[in-house]
N, C-alpha and C positions, 0 to 999 in steps of 0.2 A: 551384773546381769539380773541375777534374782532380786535388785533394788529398781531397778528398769519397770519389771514386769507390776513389781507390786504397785509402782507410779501408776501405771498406767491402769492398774484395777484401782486404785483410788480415783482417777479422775475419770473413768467410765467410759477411755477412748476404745478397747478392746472389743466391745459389745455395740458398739455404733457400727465400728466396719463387718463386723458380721452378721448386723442387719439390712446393712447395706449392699454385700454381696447376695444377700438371700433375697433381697425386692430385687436387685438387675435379672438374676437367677429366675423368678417368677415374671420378672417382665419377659424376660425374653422365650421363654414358655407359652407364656400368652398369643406373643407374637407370632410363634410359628402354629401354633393350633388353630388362628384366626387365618394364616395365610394358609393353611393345608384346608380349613374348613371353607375359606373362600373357592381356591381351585378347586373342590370336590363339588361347590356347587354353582360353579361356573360349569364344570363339563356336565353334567346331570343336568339343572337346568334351562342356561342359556345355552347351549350349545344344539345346531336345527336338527332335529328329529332324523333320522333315515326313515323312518315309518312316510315320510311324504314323500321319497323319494319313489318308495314300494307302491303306495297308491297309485301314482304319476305311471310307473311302467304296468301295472294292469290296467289302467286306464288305456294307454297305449295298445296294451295286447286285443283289449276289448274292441276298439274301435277299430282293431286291423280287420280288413274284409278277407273271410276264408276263402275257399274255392266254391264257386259255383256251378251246380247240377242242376240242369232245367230237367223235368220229367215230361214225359208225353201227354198231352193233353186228357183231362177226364171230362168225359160225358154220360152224366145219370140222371133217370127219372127220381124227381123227390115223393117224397111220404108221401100223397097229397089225396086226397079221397077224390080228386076227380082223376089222379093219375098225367093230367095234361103238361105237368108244370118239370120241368128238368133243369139243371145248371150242368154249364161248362167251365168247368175248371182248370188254368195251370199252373204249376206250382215248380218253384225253385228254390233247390235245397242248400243253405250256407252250409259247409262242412271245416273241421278245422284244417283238413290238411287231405294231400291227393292220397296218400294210401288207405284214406277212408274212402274217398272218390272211388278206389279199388274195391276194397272193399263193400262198395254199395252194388255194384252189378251182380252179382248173385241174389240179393233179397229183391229185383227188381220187380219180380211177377210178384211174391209174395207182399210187396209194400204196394203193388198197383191193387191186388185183391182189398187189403185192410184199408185201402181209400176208398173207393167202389164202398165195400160195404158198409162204413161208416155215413159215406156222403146219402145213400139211397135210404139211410133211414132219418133224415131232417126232414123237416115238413119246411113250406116255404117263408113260414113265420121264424123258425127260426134264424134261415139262412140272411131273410132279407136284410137285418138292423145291425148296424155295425158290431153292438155287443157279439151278437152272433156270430159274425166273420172272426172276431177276437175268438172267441170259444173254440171254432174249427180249427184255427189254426192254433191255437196251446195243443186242442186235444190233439192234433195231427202230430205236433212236436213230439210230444209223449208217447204216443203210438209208435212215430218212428225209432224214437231213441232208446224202446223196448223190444224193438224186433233188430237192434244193430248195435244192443249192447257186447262190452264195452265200449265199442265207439260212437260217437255226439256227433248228433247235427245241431250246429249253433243256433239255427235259426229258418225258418219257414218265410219265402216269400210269395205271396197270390200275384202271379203277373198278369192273370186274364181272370175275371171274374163275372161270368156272364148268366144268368135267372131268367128263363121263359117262362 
């Protein structure tokens, strides 16, 4: 046996096969490193986003129409140094939901006051030009959504917009 072993370190069969165990040993190392780093970056990324899915339902949520509050019609004299010139206005209010709806009856006199006084101090240059109509109605947004904080009104619509 120990003339066996010494053959075979003479003829250098011993150090072949365990070089050759040690390249399979490293290929196949390779192999799985390349196939865990393939899947890692297949799910990372090809794999579609949820992030679009998220956009897609506030887009959804955006576009749903809340409830709507028409308010009673406002009639005021503008700024105007001859005093002649007045606008009728009426406005309806997007809210997200009815327990805001509820909630908005009690500020009612007080959100009809802070129209009134905001609308009687325009002059009719401002009111007349579209930029203008944009302006009133941000500024009204704002107004309103600080006197019924924490609850939002989405959105402001002029259904009558009438300038003598």
């Amino acid at each position: 046996m120990a003339d066996d072993l010494e053959k075979e370190a003479e003829n250098g069969d011993a150090p072949k096969k365990k070089s050759k165990a040690l390249l399979f040993g490293i290929i196949g190392v390779l192999v799985l490193l390349l196939g865990g780093g393939g899947f890692f970056a297949y799910t990372k990324f090809m794999k579609p986003a949820p992030a679009v899915s998220v956009v897609k339902l506030k887009q959804e949520k955006a576009n749903k129409i809340g409830v709507m509050v028409p308010l009673d019609p406002f009639v005021v004299n503008l700024s105007d140094p001859s005093g002649k010139r007045y606008l009728k206005l009426e406005i309806t209010l997007e809210l997200g939901d009815n327990t805001t709806a509820d909630k908005l009856k009690p500020y009612t006199p007080k959100i009809r006051d802070m129209v009134i006084m905001f609308l009687t101090s325009l002059t009719f240059d401002e009111v007349m030009t579209p930029e203008g109509k944009i302006r009133i109605r941000d500024e009204l947004l704002a107004r309103f959504n600080m006197i019924l904080r924490p609850n939002k009104i989405k959105n402001i619509y002029f259904t009558n917009f009438v300038i003598q």
